[in-house]
C-alpha positions as CSV (number, residue, x, y, z in Angstrom):
1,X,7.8,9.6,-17.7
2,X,6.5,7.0,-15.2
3,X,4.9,9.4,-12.8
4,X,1.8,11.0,-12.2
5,X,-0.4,12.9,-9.7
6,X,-3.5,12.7,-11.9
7,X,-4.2,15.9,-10.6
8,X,-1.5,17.8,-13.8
9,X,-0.3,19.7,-9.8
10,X,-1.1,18.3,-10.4
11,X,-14.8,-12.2,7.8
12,X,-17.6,-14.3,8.5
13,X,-19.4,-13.7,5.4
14,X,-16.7,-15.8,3.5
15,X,-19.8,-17.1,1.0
16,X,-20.9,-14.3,-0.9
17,X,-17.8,-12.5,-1.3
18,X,-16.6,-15.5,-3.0
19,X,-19.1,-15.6,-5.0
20,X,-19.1,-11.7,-6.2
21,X,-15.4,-12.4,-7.0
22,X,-15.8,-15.4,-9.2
23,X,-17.8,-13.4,-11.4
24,X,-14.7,-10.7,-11.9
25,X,-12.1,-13.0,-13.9
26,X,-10.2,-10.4,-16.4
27,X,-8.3,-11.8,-19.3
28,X,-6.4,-8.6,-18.3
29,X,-6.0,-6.4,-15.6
30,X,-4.8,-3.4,-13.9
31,X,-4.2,-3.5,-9.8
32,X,-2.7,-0.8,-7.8
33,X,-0.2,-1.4,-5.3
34,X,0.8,0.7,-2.2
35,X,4.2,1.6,-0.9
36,X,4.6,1.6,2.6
37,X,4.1,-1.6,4.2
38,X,2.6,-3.6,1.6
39,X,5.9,-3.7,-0.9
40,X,8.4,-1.9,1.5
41,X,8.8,-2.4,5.7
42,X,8.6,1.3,6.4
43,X,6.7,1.0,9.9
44,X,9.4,-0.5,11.5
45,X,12.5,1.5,9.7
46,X,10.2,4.5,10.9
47,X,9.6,3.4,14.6
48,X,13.5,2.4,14.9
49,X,13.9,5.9,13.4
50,X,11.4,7.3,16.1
51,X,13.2,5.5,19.2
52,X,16.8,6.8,17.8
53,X,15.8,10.7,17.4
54,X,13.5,10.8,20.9
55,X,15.2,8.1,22.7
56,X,11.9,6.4,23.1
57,X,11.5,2.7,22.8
58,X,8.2,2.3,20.5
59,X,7.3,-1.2,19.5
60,X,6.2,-1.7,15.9
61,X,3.2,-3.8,17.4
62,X,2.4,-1.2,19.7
63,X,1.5,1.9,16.7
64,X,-2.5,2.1,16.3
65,X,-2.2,4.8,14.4
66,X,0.0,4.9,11.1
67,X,1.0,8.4,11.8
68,X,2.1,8.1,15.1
69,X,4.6,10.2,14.6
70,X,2.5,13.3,13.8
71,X,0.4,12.7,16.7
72,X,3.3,12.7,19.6
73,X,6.2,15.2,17.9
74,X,4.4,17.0,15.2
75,X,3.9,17.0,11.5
76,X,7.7,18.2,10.6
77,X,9.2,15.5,12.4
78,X,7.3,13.2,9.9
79,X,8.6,15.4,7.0
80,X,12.2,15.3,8.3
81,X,12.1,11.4,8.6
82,X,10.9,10.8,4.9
83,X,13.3,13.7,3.3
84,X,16.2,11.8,5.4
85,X,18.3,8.7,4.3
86,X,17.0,6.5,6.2
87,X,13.9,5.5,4.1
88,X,17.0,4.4,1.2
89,X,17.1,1.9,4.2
90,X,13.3,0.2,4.5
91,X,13.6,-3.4,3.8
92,X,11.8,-5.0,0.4
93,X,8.8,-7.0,1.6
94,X,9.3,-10.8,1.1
95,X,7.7,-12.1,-1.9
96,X,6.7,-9.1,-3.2
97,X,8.9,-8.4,-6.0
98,X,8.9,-12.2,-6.9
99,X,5.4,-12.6,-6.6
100,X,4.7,-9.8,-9.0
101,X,7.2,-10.6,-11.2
102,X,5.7,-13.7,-11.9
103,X,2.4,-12.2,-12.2
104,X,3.3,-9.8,-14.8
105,X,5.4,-12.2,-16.4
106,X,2.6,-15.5,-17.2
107,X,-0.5,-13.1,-17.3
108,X,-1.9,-9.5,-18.4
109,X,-1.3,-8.0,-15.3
110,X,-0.4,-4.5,-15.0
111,X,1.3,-3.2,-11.7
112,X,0.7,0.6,-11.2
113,X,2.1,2.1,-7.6
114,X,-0.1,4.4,-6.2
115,X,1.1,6.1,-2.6
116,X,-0.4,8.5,-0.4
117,X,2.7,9.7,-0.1
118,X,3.4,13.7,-1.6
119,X,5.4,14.2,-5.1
120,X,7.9,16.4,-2.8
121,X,9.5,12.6,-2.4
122,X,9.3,11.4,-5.6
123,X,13.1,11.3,-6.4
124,X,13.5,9.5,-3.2
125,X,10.8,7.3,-3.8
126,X,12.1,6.3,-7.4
127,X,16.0,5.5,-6.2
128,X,14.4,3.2,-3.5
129,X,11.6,1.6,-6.4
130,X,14.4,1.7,-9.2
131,X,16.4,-0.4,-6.5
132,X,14.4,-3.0,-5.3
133,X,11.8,-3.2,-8.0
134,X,12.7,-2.3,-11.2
135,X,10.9,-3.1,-14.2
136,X,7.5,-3.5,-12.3
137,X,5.7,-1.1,-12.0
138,X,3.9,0.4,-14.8
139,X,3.3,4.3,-13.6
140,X,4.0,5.7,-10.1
141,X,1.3,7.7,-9.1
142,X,1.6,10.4,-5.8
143,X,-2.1,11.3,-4.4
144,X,-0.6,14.3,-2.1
145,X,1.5,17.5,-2.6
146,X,2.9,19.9,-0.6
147,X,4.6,18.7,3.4
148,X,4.3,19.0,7.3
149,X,1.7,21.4,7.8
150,X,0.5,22.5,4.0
151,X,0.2,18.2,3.2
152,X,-2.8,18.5,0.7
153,X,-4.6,15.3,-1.0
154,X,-5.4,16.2,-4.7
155,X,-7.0,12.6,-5.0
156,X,-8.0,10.1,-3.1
157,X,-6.8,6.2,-3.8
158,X,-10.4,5.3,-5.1
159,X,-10.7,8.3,-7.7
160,X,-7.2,7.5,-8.8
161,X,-7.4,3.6,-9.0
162,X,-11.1,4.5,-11.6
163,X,-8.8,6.9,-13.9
164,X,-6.5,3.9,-14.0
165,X,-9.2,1.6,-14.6
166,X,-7.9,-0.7,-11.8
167,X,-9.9,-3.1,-10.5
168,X,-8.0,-4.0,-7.3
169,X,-6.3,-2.2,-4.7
170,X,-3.5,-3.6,-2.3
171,X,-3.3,-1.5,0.7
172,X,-2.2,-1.8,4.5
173,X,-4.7,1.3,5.3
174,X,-8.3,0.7,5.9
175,X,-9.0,3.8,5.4
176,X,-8.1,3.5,1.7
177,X,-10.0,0.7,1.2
178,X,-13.2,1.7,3.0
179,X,-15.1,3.4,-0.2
180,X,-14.3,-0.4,-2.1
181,X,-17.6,-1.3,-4.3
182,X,-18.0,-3.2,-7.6
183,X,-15.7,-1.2,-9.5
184,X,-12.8,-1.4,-7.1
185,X,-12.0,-4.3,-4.9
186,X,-9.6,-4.2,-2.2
187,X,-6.9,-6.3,-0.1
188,X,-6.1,-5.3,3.0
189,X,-2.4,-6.3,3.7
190,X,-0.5,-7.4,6.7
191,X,2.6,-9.6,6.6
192,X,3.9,-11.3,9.8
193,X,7.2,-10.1,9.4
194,X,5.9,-6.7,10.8
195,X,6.2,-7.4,14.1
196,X,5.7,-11.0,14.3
197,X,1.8,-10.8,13.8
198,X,-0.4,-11.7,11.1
199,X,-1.9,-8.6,11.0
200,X,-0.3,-5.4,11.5
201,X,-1.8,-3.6,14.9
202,X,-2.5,-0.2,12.8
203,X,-5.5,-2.3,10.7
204,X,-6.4,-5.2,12.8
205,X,-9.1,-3.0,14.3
206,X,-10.9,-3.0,10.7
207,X,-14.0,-5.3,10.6
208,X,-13.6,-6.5,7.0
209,X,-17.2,-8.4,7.6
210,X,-18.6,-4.3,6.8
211,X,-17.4,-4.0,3.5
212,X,-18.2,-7.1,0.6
213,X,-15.4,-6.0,-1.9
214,X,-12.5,-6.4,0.6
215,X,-10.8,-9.2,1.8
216,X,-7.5,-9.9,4.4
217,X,-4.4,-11.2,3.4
218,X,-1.3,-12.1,4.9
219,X,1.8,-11.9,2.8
220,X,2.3,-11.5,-0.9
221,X,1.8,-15.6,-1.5
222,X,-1.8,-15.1,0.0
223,X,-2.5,-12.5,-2.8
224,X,-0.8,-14.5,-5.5
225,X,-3.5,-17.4,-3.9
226,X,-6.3,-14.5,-4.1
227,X,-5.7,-13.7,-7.6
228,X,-5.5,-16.6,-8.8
229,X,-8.9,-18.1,-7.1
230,X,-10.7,-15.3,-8.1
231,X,-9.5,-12.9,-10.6
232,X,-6.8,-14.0,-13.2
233,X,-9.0,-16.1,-16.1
């Protein structure tokens, strides 16, 4: 059994953040990878699912705020879009299931998937993952349970990535990776596919010059560069 809630429900400062990573090299390594928008393009397969059910016509550079669909048509809507079909539908990010492949493959790197999104969607969640990346992820690993209006976080990312003993984080939410220290480095992930920017609108706000243990990157070949500069002896 591959999944988990761990509950049993259960910049400008370039220089010294290079230097605290050169002293992290791991002959091996856990990192923890999110779902949505860093391995799978749900923004977009959402906001065209948005614009279809309201006839609104939503851009995916235009969302600020990830659940954009809560704010404007309420928490079920959001429920009713990730219990439909349509997220058997999000497109694999490029490079993401090479990159990690190859990772896992040459070095002691252990994958673990670790989503904010509830355990009410884990069979949905493991067709898509058993679909477009199977074999590579260690465990899967829900931080929520419940839906729409009783959503309830057992854990947060951080607590959850320590029980792991992970020592990065890949994560398109700021959020996520605001509470990074020296136990738990992070990198914040945008791809340019999204949109057509290098940095998705819902994280470019994020000043990563206020937090030492996270960096940017754009695409999975800029974390395979990242790793590889900095982490993987």
């Amino acid at each position: 059994e591959i999944v988990s809630m761990l509950s049993r429900v259960t910049r400008s400062k370039h220089t010294p953040k290079m230097n605290k990573f050169s002293s992290q090299r791991l002959d091996k390594m856990n990192i923890a990878v999110d779902l949505d928008d860093v391995i799978g393009h749900t923004m977009p397969n959402l906001v065209n699912w948005n614009n279809q059910q309201f006839g609104e016509s939503v851009q995916v550079d235009q969302v600020l705020d990830y659940h954009f669909v809560v704010l404007n048509h309420g928490a079920e809507q959001f429920r009713k879009y990730f219990l439909s079909n349509d997220i058997m539908n999000i497109q694999r990010v490029d490079g993401a299931y090479q990159t990690m492949y190859k990772l896992q493959s040459m070095h002691n790197i252990s994958f673990h998937l670790v989503t904010n999104r509830s355990i009410i969607l884990r069979d949905q969640t493991l067709q898509w993952l058993n679909k477009n990346f199977e074999g590579i992820f260690q465990e899967v690993h829900f931080a929520y349970k419940g839906t729409g209006d009783t959503l309830e976080q057992v854990i947060t990312k951080k607590e959850l990535c320590n029980q792991l003993n992970c020592k990065i984080l890949i994560d398109d939410q700021a959020n996520n990776l605001e509470m990074c220290d020296e136990t738990l480095h992070g990198l914040l992930f945008s791809h340019g596919d999204c949109g057509g920017y290098g940095t998705y609108s819902w994280n470019r706000h994020f000043d990563i010059a206020s937090n030492d243990f996270v960096w940017r990157v754009n695409g999975w070949e800029s974390i395979e560069d990242h790793l590889m500069q900095y982490h993987i002896a």
